[in-house]
C-alpha positions in Angstrom: -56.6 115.2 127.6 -56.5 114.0 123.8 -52.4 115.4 124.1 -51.8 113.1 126.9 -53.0 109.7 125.4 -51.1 110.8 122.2 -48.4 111.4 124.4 -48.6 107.6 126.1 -49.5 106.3 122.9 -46.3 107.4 121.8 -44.2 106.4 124.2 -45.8 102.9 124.4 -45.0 102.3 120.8 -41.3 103.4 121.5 -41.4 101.1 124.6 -42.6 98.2 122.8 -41.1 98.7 119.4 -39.1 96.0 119.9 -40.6 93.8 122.3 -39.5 90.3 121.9 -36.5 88.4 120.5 -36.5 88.1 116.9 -33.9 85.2 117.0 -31.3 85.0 114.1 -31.6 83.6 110.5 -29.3 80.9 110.5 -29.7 79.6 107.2 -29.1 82.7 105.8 -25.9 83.7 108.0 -24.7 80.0 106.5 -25.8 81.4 102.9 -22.9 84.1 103.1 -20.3 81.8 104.4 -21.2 79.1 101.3 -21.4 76.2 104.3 -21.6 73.2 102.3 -20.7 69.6 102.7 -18.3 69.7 99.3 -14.9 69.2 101.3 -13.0 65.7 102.1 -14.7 63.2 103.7 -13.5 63.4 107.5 -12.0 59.5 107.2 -9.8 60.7 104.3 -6.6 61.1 105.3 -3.7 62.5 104.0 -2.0 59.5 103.2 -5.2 58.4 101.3 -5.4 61.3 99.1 -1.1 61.1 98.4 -0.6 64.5 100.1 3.0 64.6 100.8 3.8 67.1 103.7 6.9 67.0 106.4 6.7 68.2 109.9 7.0 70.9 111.2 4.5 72.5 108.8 4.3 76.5 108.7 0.6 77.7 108.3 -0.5 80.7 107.5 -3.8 82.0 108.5 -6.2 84.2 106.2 -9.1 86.0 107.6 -11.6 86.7 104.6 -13.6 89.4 103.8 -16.8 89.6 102.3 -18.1 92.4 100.7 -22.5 92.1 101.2 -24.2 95.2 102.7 -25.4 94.9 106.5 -29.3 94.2 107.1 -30.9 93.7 110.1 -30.3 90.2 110.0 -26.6 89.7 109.2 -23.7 91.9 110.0 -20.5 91.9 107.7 -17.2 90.5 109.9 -14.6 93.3 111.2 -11.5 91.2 111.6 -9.0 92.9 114.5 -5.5 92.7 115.2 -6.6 91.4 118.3 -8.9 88.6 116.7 -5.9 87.3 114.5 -3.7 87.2 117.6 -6.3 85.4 119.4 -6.3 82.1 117.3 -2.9 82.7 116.3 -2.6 82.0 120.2 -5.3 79.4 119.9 -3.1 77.6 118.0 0.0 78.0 119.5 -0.4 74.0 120.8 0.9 73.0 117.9 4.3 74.3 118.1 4.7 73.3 121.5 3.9 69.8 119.4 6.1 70.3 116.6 3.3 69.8 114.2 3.5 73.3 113.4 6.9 75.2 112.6 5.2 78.5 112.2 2.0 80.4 112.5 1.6 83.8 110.8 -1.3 85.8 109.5 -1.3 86.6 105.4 -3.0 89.9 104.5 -3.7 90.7 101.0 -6.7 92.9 100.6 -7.2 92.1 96.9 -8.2 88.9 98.1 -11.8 87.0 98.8 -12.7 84.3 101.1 -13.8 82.8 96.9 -10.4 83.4 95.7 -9.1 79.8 97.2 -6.1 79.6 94.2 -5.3 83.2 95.0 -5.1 82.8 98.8 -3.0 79.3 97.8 -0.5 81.3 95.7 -0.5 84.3 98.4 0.7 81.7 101.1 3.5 79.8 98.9 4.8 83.1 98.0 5.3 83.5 102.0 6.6 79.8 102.4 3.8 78.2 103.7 2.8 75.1 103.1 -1.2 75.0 104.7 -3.5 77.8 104.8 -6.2 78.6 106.9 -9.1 80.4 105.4 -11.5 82.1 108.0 -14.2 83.1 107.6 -17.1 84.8 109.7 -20.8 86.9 109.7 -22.4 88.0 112.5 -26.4 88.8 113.9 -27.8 90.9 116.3 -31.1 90.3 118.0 -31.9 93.5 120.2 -34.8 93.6 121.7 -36.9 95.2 125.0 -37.6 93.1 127.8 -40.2 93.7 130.5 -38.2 96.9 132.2 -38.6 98.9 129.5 -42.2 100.2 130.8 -39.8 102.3 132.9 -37.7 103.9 130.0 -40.2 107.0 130.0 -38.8 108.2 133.1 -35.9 109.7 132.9 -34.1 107.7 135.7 -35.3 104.6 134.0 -33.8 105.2 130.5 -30.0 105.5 132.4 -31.0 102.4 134.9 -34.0 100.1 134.3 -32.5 97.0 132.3 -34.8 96.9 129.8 -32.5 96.3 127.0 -31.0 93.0 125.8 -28.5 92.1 123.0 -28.3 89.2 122.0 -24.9 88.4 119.6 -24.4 85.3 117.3 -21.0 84.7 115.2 -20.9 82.4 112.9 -16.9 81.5 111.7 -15.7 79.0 109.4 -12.3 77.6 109.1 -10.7 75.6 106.0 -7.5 74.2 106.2 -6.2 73.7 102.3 -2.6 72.5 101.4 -0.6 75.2 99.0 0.9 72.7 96.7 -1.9 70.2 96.2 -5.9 70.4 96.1 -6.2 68.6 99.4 -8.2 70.3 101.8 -9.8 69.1 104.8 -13.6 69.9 105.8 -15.0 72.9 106.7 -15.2 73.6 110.2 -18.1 75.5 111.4 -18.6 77.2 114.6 -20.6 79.7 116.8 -20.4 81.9 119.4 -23.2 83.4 121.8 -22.9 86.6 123.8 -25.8 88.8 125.7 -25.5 91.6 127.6 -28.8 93.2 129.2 -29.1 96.9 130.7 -30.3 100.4 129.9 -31.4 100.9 126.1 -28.8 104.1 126.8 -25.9 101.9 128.2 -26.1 98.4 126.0 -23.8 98.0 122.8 -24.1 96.0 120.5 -20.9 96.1 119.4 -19.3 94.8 122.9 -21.8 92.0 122.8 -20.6 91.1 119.1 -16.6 91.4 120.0 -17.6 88.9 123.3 -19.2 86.6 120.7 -16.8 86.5 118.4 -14.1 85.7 121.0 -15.5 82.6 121.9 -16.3 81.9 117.8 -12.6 82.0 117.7 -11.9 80.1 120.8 -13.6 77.3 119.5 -12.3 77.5 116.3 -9.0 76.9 117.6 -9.9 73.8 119.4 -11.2 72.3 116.2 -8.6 73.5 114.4 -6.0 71.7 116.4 -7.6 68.5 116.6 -8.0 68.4 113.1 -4.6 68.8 112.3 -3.1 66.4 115.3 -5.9 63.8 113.5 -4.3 64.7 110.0 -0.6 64.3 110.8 -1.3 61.2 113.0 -2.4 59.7 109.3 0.9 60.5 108.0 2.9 57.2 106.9 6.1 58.0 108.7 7.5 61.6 109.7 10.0 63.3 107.3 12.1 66.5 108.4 11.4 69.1 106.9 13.9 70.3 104.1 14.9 73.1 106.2 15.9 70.7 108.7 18.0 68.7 106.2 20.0 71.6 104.9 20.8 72.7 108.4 22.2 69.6 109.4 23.9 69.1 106.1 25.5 72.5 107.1 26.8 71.4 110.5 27.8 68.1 108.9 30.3 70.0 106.5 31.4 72.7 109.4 
């Protein structure tokens, strides 16, 4: 009889190891990402500050590592070929409006979401004349809900759904211009992804990718209105040198 209850007893501290939600620390996810309100006032505009830029821009786009060991709170950012095509298609708008020329992604991996004069040189060396710095951390808050009483049974740990996972992605974005100090303000966004099922079948990592998707969805939006606000600001549009050699070309042919 004494093996039994230590047998239960066990089992109901497995069970209810992680009963309830933790929720996430979001003061310490914004801690990593340094979100502070140090940038340009959002009713400075180009013009203001004597930022002198010509349409069609080409941006390039930096996704930032960090490099802080993972806790149980926060979650380093795993950037993917499929996350930079995602806002590079996010911000694909911007073509179609000739704001933007070009869109690409810079990779350096001697860089660090710190290194702003770095990542500044890195794009003008590639013809850019905006970057983009992203930036991200992420939290998981798994936890049991009240189907887990049946995870002792051995059809319940494949099929009760008694697990939840609960993602949160934080991602910043900072425009900056490549020739100037200009640089807009920080934009800050989340996304929020759960998934609930077996303890056996949940990932965390497919609720973390789903989060992060919709981080970057967001991002994009932002993103675009900012620089559609920006250029609107603009005293009168100027082609872009490029532009002016090539019809200096066709002038002479």
């Amino acid at each position: 009889m004494p093996k039994f209850r230590t047998l239960w007893s066990l089992l109901f501290l497995l069970v209810t190891g992680c009963a309830s939600s933790q929720g996430f620390d979001r003061a310490a996810m914004s801690e990593v990402l340094h979100v502070e309100s140090n940038s340009t006032p959002e009713g400075q505009s180009l013009a203001i500050q004597r930022v002198h830029l010509s349409t069609p821009l080409r941006l390039g786009v930096f996704f930032a590592s960090h490099n802080f060991p993972n806790s149980p709170s926060i979650r380093k950012m795993e950037w993917l070929t499929g996350d930079r095509d995602q806002l590079l298609r996010e911000l694909a708008p911007l073509q179609d409006e000739h704001v933007l020329q070009d869109t690409f992604v810079l990779i350096d991996a001697t860089l660090r979401s710190e290194d702003i004069l770095g990542i500044r040189q890195a794009g003008a060396r590639h013809g850019a004349d905006m970057v983009l710095i992203v930036n991200g951390v992420a939290a998981v808050d798994r936890y049991n809900n009240r189907f887990a009483w049946l995870y002792p049974t051995l059809l319940g740990a494949y099929l009760a759904p008694g697990t939840e996972s609960n993602a949160l992605v934080m991602v910043t974005g900072h425009l900056r211009a490549v020739h100037s100090e200009w640089h807009a303000r920080m934009q800050t966004v989340e996304g929020a992804s759960k998934l609930v099922g077996s303890a056996v079948l949940v990932e965390d990592g497919a609720a973390l990718q789903e989060a992060k998707k919709r981080a970057l969805q967001t991002l994009g939006t932002r993103i675009v209105d900012q620089l559609q606000h920006w250029m609107q600001k603009l005293p009168s549009p100027v082609p872009h040198s490029r532009g002016i050699e090539a019809d200096k070309n066709s002038q002479q042919e």
